[in-house]
ZAMARGU-4260 file (C-alpha; in steps of 0.2 Angstrom, whole numbers, plus 5000, padded with zeros to 4 digits):
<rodrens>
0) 4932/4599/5495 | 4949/4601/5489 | 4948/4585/5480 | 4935/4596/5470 | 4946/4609/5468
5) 4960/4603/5458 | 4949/4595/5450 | 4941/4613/5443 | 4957/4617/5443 | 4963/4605/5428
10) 4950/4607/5418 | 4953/4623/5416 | 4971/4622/5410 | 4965/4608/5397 | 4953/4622/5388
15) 4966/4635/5388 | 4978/4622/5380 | 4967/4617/5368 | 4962/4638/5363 | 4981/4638/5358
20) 4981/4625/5345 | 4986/4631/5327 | 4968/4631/5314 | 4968/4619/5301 | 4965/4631/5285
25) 4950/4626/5274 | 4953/4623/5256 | 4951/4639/5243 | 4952/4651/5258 | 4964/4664/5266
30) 4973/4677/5257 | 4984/4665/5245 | 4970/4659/5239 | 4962/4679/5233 | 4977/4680/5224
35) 4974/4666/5216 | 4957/4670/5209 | 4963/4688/5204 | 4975/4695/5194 | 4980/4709/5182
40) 4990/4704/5167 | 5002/4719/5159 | 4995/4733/5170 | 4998/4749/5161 | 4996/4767/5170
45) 4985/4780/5160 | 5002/4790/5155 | 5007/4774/5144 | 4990/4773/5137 | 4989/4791/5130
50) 5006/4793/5123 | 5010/4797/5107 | 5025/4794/5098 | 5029/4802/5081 | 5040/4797/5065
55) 5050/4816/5061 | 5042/4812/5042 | 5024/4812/5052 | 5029/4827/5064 | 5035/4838/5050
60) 5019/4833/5039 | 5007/4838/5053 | 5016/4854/5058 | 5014/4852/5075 | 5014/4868/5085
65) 5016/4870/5103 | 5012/4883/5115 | 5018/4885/5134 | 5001/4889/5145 | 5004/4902/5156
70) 4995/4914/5169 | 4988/4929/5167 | 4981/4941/5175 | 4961/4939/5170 | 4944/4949/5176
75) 4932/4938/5187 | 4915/4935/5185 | 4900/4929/5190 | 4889/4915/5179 | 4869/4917/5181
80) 4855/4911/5171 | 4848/4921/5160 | 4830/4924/5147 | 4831/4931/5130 | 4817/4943/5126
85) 4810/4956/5113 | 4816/4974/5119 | 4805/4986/5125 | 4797/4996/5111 | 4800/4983/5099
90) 4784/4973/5099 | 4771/4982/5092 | 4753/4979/5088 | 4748/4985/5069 | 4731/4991/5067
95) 4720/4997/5053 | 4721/5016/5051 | 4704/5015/5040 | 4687/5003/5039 | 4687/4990/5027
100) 4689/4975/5020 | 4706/4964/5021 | 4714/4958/5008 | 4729/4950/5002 | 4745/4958/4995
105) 4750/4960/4976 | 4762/4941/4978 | 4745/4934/4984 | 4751/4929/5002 | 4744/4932/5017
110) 4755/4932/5034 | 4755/4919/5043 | 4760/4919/5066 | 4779/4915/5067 | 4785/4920/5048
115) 4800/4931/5048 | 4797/4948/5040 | 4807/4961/5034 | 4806/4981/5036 | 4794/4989/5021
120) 4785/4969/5017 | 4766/4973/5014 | 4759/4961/5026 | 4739/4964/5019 | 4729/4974/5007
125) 4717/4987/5017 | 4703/4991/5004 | 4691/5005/5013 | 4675/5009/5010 | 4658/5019/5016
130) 4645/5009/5008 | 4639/5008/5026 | 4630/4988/5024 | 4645/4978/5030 | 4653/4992/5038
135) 4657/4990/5059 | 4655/5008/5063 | 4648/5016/5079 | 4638/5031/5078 | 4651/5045/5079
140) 4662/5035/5068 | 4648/5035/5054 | 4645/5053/5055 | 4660/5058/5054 | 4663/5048/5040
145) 4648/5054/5030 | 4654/5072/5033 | 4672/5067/5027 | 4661/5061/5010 | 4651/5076/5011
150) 4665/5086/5011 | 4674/5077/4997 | 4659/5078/4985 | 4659/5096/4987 | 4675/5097/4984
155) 4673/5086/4969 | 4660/5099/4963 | 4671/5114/4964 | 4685/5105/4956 | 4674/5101/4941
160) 4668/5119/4940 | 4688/5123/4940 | 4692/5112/4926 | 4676/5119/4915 | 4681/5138/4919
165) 4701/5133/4915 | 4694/5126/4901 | 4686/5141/4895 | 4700/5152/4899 | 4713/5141/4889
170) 4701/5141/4874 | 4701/5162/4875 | 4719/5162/4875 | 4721/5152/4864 | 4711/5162/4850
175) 4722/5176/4856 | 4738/5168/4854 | 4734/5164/4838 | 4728/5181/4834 | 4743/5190/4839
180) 4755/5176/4829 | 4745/5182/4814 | 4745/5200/4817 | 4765/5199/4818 | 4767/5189/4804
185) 4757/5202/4794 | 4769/5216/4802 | 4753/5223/4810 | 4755/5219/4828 | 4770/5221/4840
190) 4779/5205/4847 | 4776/5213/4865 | 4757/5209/4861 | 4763/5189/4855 | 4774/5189/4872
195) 4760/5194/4882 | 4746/5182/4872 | 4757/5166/4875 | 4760/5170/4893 | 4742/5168/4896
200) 4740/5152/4887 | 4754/5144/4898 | 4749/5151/4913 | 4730/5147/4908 | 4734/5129/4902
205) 4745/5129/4920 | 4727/5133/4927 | 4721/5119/4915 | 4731/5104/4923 | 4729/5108/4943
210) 4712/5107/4943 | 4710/5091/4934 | 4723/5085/4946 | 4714/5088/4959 | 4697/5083/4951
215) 4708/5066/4947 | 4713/5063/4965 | 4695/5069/4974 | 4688/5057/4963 | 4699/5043/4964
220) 4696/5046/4984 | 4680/5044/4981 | 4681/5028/4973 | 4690/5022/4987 | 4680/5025/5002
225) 4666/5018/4991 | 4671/5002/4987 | 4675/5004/4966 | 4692/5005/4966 | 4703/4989/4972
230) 4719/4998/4965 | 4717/5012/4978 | 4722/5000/4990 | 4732/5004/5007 | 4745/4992/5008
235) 4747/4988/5028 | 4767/4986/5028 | 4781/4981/5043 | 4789/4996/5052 | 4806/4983/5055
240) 4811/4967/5054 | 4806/4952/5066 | 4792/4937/5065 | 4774/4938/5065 | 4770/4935/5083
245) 4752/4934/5084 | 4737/4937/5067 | 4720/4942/5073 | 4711/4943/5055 | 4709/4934/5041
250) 4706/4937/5020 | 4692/4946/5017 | 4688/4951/5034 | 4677/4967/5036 | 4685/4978/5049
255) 4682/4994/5059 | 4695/5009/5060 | 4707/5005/5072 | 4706/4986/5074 | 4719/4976/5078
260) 4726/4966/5064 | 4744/4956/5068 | 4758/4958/5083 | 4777/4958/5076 | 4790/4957/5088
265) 4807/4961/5083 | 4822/4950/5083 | 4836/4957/5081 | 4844/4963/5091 | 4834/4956/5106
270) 4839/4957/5127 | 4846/4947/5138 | 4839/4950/5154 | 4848/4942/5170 | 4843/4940/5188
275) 4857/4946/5201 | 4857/4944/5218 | 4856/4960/5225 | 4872/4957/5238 | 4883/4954/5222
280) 4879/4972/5212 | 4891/4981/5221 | 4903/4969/5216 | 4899/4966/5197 | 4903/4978/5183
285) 4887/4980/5175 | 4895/4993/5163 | 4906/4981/5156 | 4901/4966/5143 | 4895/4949/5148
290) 4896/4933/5138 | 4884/4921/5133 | 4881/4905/5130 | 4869/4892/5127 | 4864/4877/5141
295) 4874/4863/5140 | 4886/4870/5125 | 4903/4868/5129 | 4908/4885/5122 | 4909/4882/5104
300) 4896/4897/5101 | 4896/4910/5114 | 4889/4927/5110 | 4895/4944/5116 | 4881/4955/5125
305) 4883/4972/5128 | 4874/4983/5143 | 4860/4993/5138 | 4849/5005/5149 | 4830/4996/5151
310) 4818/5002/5164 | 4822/4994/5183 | 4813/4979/5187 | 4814/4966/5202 | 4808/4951/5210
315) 4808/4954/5230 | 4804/4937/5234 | 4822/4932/5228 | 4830/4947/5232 | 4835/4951/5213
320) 4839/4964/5202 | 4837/4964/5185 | 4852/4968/5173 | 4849/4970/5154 | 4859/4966/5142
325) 4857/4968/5121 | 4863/4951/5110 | 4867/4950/5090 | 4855/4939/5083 | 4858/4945/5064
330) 4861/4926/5060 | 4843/4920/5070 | 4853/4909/5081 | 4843/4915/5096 | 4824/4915/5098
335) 4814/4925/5111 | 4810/4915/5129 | 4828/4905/5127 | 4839/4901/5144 | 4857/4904/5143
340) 4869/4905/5153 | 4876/4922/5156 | 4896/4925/5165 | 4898/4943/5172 | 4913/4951/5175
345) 4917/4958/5193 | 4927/4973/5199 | 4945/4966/5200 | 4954/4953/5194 | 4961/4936/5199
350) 4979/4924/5191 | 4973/4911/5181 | 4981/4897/5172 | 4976/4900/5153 | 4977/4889/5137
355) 4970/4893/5118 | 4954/4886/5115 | 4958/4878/5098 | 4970/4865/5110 | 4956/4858/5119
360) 4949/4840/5114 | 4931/4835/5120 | 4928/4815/5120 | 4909/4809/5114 | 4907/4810/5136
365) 4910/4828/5137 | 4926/4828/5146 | 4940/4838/5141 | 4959/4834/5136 | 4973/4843/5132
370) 4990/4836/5120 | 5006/4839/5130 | 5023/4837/5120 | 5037/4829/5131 | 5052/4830/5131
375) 5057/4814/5122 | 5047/4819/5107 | 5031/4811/5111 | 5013/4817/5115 | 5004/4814/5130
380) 4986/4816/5133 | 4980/4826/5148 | 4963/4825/5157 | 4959/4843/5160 | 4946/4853/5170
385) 4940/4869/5162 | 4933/4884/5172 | 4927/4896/5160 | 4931/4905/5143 | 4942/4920/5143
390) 4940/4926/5124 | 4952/4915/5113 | 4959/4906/5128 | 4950/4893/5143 | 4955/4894/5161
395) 4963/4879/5167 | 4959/4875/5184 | 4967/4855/5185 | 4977/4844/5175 | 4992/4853/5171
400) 5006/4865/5177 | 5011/4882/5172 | 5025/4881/5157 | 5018/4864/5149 | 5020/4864/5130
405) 5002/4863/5124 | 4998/4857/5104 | 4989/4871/5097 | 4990/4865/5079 | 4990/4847/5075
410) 4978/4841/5092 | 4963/4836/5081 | 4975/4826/5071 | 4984/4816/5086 | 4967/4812/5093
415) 4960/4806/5079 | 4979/4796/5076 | 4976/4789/5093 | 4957/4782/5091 | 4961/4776/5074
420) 4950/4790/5063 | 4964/4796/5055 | 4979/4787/5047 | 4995/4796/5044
</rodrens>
């Protein structure tokens, strides 16, 4: 047994000794061999890479202008999505004040959905009639139109029998005035007499012209609602500008009073109107102006909206309030049922690290940079992170410090120097 057990005994010692021996290394492996496979020739940081350096000649040419960013004391705000829409009361649905037949204006056009129009532009031509055949007239509309007609050709009667009896009475004065001239001119009649005679031959021709201008103007009434007088036309015109939204009849179309004929929405001004959480009200101030701006714009067109007093909607499945804003759109840049994105101020204010607007560079991946002027004369280009506009300025949020020299005049040049698009 204990010839057995030293037996063990060695074996064991001979696999512990053997566990200690140093690995051969296998060729192309360990650490020395990475190195070997890998390397990095001239590594350069990203501050060598963006520095710019200028001759005095160049500098003084370019007229580099630098200003220090700073903080300021700026309002904070709140950024929601928002819809642009027609105001209330501003789309409107013309219809025809008369039945008859549609026609086009005096250019020969004819409106057509989505053209822009101006206030006063005749849209159509409203040609009425009471001829009764083609007429779409329900019975109370029919008789009151054939007692209108009555009523006008007894008008037109009487206005004949006016112009026949001032006829008559012009004719009378007439021999009178000449009478009386001729007595006065033979000394045997007084000039009172000749006064009094050519009073009533004005007054009678007076008499004379007002009933044939209402003869006229019955007649040509007449001549209207019958159907014989194209040039009596109503011209159908646009209250105020905007575009044609929707055109419900066609040239030629026969209508009845009161039919619909075209929608025209306005589009300028037009609303903004924003959906707010109804926890952050208290806290915005909805008296105060938002900005605008249009998804995924960088902030080269933002547009200033003012508040404006709308009737109170809400969504309370989202818990949201509506807030109604009025947007410029003088220049058409906007059109009804666009998304922008709309920043509200809030009550109070926060520090903020600002730089001019016309200092920031944006590469063909969106990202934003900044020139910096060291102090050894060159230009190094800084990675920025913009927060939000502040009217002529951006808030910084990373990449630079307080008091850095930013290019304002002369940044497009250097980064054009730098990719090679502009030679100097």
């Amino acid at each position: 047994m204990r010839t057995i057990a030293w037996a063990m005994t060695l074996v064991g010692i001979a696999l512990s000794c053997s566990g200690c021996s140093k690995p051969t290394p296998t060729k192309g492996g360990g650490s020395d061999a990475h190195k070997e496979r890998v390397s990095v020739s001239h590594p350069q940081p990203e501050s060598k890479l963006t520095t710019i350096a200028l001759s005095d000649e160049a500098r003084s040419h370019l007229d580099i202008q630098t200003v220090p960013a700073r903080r300021e004391k700026v309002a904070n705000h709140r950024t929601y999505g928002g819809a642009v829409v027609v105001p209330e009361g501003r789309s409107i649905m013309i219809s025809a004040p008369l039945a008859g037949t549609i026609g086009k204006t005096e250019s020969e056009s004819f409106p057509q959905p989505g053209a822009v129009v101006s206030a006063g532009d005749a849209l159509f031509r409203l040609i009425p009639s009471l001829q009764g055949q083609g007429e779409v007239l329900n019975p109370a509309d029919r008789i009151a139109m054939v007692r209108a007609r009555a009523d006008l050709e007894s008008a037109r009667a009487q206005a004949l029998g006016d112009v026949e009896a001032a006829n008559a009475r012009l004719g009378g004065t007439k021999v009178a005035l000449e009478r009386a001239q001729k007595l006065v001119e033979e000394n045997a009649g007084s000039v009172r007499s000749l006064d009094e005679a050519t009073a009533n031959h004005r007054m009678a021709q007076a008499a004379l012209d007002a009933a044939q201008v209402r003869r006229d103007v019955i007649e040509s009434t007449l001549n209207s609602l019958s159907g014989k007088a194209e040039s009596s036309a109503l011209q159908i015109t646009v209250p105020f500008g905007g575009i044609v939204q929707r055109l419900l009849v066609a040239p030629n179309e026969v209508i009845a009073m009161g039919a619909p004929l075209c929608e025209i929405a306005a589009t300028d001004p037009l609303w903004v109107r924003v959906s707010a959480y109804v926890g952050d009200i208290q806290r915005l101030a909805t008296n105060e102006a938002a900005v605008a701006r249009r998804l995924g714009d960088a902030g080269e067109l933002e547009a200033r909206l003012a508040p404006v007093i709308a009737p109170p909607t809400a969504t309370s499945t989202t818990a949201t309030v509506d807030l109604y804003y009025e947007l410029d759109n003088a220049g058409g840049e906007f059109q009804a049922g666009e998304r922008l994105i709309v920043s509200i101020p809030t009550k109070g204010s926060a520090d903020a690290l600002i730089v001019p607007k016309v200092s920031v560079l944006y590469d063909i991946h969106g990202d934003s940079w900044v020139y910096i002027a060291a102090e050894d004369g060159t230009y190094v280009r800084k990675r920025v992170s913009i927060a939000r506009s502040v009217g002529d300025h951006v808030e910084v949020v990373r990449g630079i410090v307080e008091g850095d020299p930013v290019v304002t005049t002369g940044a497009p040049e250097l980064f054009g120097i730098e990719f090679g698009t502009s030679g100097h």
